[in-house]
C-alpha positions as CSV (number, residue, x, y, z in Angstrom):
1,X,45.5,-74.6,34.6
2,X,47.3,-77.8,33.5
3,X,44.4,-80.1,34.4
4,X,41.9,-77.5,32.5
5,X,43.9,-77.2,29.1
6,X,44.1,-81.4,29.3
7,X,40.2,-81.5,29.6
8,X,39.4,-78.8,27.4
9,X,42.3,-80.4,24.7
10,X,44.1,-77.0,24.4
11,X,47.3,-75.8,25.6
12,X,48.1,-74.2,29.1
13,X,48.8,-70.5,26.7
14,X,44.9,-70.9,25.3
15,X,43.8,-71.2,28.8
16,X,45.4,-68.1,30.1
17,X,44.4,-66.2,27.4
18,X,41.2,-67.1,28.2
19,X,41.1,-66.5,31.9
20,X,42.8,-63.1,30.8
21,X,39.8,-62.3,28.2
22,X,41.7,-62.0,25.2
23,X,40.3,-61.4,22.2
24,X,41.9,-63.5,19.3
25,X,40.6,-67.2,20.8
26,X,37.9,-68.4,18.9
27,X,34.0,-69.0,20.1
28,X,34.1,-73.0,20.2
29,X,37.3,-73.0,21.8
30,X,36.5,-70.2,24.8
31,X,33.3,-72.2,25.6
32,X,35.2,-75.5,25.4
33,X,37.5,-74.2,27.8
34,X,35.0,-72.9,30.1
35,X,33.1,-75.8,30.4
36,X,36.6,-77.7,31.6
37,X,36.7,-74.7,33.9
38,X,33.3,-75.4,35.3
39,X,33.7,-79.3,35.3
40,X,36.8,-79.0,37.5
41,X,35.6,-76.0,39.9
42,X,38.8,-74.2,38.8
43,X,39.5,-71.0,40.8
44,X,42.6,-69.1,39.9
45,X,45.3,-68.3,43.3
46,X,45.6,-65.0,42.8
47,X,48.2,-64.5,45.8
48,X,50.2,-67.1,43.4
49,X,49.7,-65.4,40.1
50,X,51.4,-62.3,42.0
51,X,54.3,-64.3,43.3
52,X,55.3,-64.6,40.0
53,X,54.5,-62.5,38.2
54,X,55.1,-59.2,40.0
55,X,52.0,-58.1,39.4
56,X,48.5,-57.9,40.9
57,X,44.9,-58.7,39.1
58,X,44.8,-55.0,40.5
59,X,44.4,-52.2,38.2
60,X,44.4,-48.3,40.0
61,X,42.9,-45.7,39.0
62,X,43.6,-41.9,39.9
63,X,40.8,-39.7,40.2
64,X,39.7,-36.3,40.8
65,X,36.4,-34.6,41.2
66,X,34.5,-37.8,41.5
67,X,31.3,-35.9,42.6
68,X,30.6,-34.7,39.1
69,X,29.0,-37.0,36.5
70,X,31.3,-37.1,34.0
71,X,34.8,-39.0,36.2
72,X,32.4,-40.8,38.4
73,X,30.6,-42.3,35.4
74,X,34.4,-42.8,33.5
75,X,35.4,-44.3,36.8
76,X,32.7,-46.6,37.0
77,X,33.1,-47.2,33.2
78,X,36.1,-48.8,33.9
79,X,35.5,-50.7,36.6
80,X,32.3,-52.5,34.8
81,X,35.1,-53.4,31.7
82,X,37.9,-54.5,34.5
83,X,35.6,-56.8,35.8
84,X,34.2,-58.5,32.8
85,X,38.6,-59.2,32.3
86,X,38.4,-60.4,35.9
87,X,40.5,-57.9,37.3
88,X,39.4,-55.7,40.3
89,X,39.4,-51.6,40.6
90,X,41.7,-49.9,43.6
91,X,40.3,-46.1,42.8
92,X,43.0,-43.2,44.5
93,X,40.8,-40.2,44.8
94,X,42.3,-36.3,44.9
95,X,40.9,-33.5,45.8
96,X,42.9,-31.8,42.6
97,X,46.1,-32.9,41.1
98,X,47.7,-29.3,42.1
99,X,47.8,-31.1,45.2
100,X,51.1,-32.8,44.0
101,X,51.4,-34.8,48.0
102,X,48.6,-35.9,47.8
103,X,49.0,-37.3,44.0
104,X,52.7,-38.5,45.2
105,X,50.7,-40.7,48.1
106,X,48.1,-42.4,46.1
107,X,50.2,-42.9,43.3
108,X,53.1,-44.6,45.3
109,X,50.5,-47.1,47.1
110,X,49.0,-48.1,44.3
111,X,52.8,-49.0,43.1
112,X,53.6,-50.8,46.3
113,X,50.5,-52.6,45.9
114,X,51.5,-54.1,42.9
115,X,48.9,-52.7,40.6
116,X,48.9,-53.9,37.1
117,X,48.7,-50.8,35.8
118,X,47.0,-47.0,36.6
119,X,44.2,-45.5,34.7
120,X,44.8,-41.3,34.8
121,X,41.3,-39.2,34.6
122,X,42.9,-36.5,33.2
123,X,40.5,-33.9,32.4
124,X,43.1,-30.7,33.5
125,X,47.0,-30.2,32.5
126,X,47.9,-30.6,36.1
127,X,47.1,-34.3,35.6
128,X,50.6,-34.8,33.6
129,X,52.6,-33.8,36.3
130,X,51.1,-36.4,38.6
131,X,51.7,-39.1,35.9
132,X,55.5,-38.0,35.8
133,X,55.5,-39.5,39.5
134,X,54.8,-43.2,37.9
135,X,58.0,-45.4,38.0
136,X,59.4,-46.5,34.7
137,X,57.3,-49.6,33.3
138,X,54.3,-49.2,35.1
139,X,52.1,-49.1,31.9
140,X,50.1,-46.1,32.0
141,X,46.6,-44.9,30.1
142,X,45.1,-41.9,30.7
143,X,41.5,-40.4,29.8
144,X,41.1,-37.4,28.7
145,X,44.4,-36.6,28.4
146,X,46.6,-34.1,25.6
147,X,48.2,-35.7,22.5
148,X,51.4,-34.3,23.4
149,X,51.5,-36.3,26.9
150,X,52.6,-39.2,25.0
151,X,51.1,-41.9,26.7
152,X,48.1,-44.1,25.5
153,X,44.6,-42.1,26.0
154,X,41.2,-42.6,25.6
155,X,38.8,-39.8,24.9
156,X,35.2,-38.4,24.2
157,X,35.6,-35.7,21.1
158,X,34.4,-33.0,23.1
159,X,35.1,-30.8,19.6
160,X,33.1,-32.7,17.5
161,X,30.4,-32.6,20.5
162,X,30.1,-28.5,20.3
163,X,30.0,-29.1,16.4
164,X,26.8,-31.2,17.1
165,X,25.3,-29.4,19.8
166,X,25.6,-25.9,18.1
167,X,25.0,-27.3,14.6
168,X,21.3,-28.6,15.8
169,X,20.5,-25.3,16.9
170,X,21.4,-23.4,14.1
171,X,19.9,-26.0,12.1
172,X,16.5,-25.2,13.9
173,X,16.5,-21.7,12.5
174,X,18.6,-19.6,15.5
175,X,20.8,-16.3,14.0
176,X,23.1,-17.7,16.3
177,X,24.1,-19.6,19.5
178,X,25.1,-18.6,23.0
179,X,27.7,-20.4,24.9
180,X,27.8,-20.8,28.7
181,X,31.4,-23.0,28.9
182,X,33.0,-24.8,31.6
183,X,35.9,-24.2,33.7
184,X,39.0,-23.1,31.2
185,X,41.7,-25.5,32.7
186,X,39.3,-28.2,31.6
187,X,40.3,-30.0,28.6
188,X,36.9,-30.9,27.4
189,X,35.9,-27.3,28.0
190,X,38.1,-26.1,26.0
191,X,37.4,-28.5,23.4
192,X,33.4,-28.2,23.6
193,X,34.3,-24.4,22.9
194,X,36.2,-24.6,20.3
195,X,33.4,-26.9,18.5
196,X,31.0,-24.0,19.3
197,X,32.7,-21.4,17.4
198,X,33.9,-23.7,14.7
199,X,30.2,-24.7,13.9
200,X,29.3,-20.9,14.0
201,X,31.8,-19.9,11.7
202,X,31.1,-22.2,9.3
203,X,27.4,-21.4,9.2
204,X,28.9,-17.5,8.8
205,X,27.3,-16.6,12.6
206,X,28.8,-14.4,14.6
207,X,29.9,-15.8,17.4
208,X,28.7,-13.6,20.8
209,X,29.9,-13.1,24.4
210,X,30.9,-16.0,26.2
211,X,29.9,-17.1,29.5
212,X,31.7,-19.1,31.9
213,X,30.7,-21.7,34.4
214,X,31.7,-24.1,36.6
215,X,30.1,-27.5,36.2
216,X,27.2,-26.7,38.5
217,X,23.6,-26.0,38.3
218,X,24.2,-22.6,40.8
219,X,26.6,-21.6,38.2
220,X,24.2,-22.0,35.2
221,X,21.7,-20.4,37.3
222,X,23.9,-17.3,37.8
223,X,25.0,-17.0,33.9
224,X,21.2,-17.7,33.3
225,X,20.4,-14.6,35.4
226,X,22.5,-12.8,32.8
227,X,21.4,-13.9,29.6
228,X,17.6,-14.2,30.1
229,X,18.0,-10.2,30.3
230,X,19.2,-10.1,26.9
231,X,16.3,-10.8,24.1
232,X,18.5,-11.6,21.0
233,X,19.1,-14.8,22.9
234,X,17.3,-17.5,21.9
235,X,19.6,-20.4,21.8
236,X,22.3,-21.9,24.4
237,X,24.6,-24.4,24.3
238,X,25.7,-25.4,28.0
239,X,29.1,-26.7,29.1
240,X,27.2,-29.4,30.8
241,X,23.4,-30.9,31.8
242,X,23.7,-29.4,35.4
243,X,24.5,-25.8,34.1
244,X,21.8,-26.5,31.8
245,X,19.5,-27.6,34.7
246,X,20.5,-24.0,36.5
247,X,20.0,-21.8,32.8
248,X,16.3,-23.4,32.8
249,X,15.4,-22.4,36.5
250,X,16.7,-18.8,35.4
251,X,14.7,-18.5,32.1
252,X,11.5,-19.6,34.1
253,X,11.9,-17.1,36.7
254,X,12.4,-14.1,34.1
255,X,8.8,-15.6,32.2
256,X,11.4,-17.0,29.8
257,X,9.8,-20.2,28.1
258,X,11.9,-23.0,27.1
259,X,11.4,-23.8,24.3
260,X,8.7,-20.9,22.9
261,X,11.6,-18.2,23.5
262,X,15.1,-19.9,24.6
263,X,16.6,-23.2,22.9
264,X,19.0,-25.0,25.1
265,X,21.3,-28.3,24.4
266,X,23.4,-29.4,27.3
267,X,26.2,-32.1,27.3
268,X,26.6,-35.6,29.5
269,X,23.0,-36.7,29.1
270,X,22.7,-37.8,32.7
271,X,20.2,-40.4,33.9
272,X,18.0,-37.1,34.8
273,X,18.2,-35.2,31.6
274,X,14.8,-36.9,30.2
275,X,13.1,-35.6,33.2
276,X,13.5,-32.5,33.2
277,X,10.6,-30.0,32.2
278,X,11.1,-29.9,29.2
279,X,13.2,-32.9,28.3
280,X,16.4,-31.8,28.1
281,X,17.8,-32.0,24.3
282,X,21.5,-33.2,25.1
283,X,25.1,-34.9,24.1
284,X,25.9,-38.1,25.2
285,X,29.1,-39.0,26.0
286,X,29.6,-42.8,25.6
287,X,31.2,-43.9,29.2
288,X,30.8,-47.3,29.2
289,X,32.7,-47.4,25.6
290,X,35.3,-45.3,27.2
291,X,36.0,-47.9,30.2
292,X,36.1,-50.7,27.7
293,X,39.0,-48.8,25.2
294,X,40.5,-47.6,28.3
295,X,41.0,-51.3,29.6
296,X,42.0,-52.3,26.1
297,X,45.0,-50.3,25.7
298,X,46.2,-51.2,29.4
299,X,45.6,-54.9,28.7
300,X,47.7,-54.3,25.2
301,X,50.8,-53.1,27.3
302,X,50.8,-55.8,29.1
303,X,50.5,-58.3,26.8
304,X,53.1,-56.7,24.5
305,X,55.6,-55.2,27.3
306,X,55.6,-51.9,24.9
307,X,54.1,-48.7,26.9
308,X,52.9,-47.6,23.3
309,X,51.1,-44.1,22.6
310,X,48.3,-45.2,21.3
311,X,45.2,-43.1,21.5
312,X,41.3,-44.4,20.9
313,X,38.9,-41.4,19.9
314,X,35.0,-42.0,20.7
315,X,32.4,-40.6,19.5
316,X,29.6,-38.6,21.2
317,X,25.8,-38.7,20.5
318,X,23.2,-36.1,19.8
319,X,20.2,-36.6,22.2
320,X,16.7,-35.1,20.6
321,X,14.6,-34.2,23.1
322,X,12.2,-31.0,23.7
323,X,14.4,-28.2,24.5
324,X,15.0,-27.0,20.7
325,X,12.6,-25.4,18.6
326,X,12.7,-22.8,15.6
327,X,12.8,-19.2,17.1
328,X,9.7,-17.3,17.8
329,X,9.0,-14.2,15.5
330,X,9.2,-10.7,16.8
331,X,6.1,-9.4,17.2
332,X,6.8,-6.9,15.1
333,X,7.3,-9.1,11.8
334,X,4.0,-10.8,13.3
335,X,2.0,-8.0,12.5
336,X,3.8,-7.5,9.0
337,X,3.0,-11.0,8.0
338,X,-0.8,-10.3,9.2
C-alpha cells in the first residue's frame, strides 16, 4: 500500500479508503490511485489484514426462509453491494429463528470466523432474540427489523406499499378492496395490512373480511376458492405475487375474468410477474437498494467504532400492468342505462 500511495502521490490513509470503497475521495484521485494499483499488480493479503486487525473482509449474514423471493433476493442484494466494497458474503441459513440452537450455532461461527460484521433478515420478532446472542462490539444491522430493536435497520415501507397498492384500486373505480394478507408474525404483513386499511379509511370504504395466507401460490389458491364465491368482490390486494399467482388460478376456474370481473395487485414484482396472463399489476420492493443501505450502515460502524441506531427507509414502486380495470356494471344498471 506504501509503494501504491508513492505512485499514485497520495497518502497510505487515501489508499485504504479506496481499497475500502469509501465515499468521500474524490473522482481524479480514486482513478489516480487505481491506475498505481494496476501499474504495480497490487493484491491486498487478506490473511494479513486479519492479523491485525481482528477482523475478516468477511461479512455474515443470518437468514431464514431463503426459498421465498423476498430474503433470497435481500440476501443476494447484499452480497452484489459486499462485493462491489470487496468484501465477501458467509450466509448462516435457519430453518426459523424459534430454533434458538440452531441460531446460537450459526451465529457463534460466524463470530469465531472473524466476520466483520452480521447482517439480520429480520422479517419476524423472533429474529431479536437471535441477535441478543451477538457478543458486544460485533456491529450489527438488521433488515426488516422493529424500531424498538435498537440497532441499525434497513427496510422496504411495506405501509406505504398497501397505501399504493389499495389506493390504485380504488382509484380505478372499486367500492372497495379485499385483502388476502400474509402470515401475522410477519412484520411486512403486518405492515402491508395496516396500509390496506389506512388507504380504505381514508377514501371512507369499508374495510371487509380479511383473508390470511401464507406466502404461497396453494395458499392464494385456497383463499381464492373463497372469495371468487362472493360477487361484491371485485378487487384484491395480495400479501404477495405468489398468492396472487394462486387467487388468479382460482378466479379462472370459477369463470371469474381478471380483469373484466376481479382486479388484483400483488407485492414483490418477481422476475415472473410480467408473464403472467394477465400481466400482473404489482409493488416492487427495491432489493438491490436495500443490499446497498444495508452495507452502508455496517461499513459506517466500522469506520466510526459507534454501533449507532440508525435506520434507512426505502421506498417501494407501483408496477402498472393489466390486472386493474374499472368494475364491470351489474347487469341490472346495464339495462337501466339502455
Amino acid at each position: 500500500m506504501s509503494d501504491v500511495a508513492a505512485r499514485a502521490g497520495v497518502s497510505h490513509q487515501t489508499v485504504s479508503r479506496v481499497l475500502n470503497g469509501h465515499p468521500h475521495v474524490s473522482a481524479t484521485t480514486r482513478t489516480r490511485v487505481l491506475a498505481a494499483i494496476a501499474e504495480l499488480g497490487y493484491r491486498r493479503n487478506l490473511s494479513a489484514r486479519v492479523l491485525a486487525t481482528g477482523r475478516s473482509n468477511v461479512i455474515g449474514v443470518v437468514a431464514q426462509n431463503t426459498a421465498l423471493y423476498g430474503p433470497s433476493s435481500m440476501v443476494q442484494a447484499i452480497g452484489e453491494a459486499a462485493l462491489g466494497a470487496d468484501l465477501s458474503l458467509t450466509v448462516g441459513h435457519v430453518a426459523g429463528y424459534d430454533a434458538t440452537a440452531a441460531s446460537r450455532r450459526i451465529v457463534e461461527r460466524l463470530v469465531q470466523q472473524g466476520a466483520a460484521g452480521l447482517v439480520f433478515i429480520a422479517p419476524v420478532d423472533a429474529a431479536e432474540e437471535a441477535m441478543r446472542l451477538v457478543p458486544g462490539g460485533v456491529p450489527i444491522v438488521t433488515v426488516d427489523g422493529l424500531p424498538e430493536w435498537q440497532c441499525a435497520n434497513v427496510s422496504v415501507d411495506q405501509y406505504t406499499g398497501g397505501l399504493l397498492a389499495t389506493r390504485h384500486l380504488l382509484e380505478a373505480g372499486h367500492r372497495t378492496v379485499w385483502h388476502v394478507a400474509g402470515p401475522e408474525p410477519w412484520h411486512g404483513s403486518r405492515a402491508r395490512e395496516e396500509g390496506w386499511r389506512a388507504a380504505l379509511a381514508e377514501a371512507g370504504a369499508v374495510a371487509p373480511p380479511m383473508a390470511r395466507a401464507g406466502w404461497s401460490a396453494a395458499s392464494g389458491y385456497q383463499c381464492g376458492r373463497m372469495l371468487a364465491r362472493i360477487p361484491d368482490c371485485t378487487a384484491i390486494f395480495a400479501a404477495n405475487d405468489h398468492v396472487a399467482l394462486g387467487i388468479m388460478r382460482a378466479m379462472a376456474e370459477q369463470g371469474r375474468r381478471i380483469p373484466e370481473d376481479v382486479s388484483l395487485v400483488g407485492f414483490d414484482d418477481v422476475p415472473e410477474a410480467g408473464y403472467f396472463h394477465p400481466g400482473l399489476t404489482t409493488v416492487r420492493q427495491e432489493f438491490a437498494e436495500v443490499g446497498r443501505q444495508a452495507l452502508r450502515l455496517l461499513l459506517d460502524q466500522l469506520a466510526t467504532g459507534v454501533n449507532a441506531a440508525e435506520s434507512a427507509l426505502v421506498e417501494p414502486v407501483l408496477i402498472p400492468r393489466a390486472t386493474v380495470a374499472p368494475p364491470a356494471r351489474p347487469v341490472a344498471d346495464k339495462e337501466k342505462h339502455e
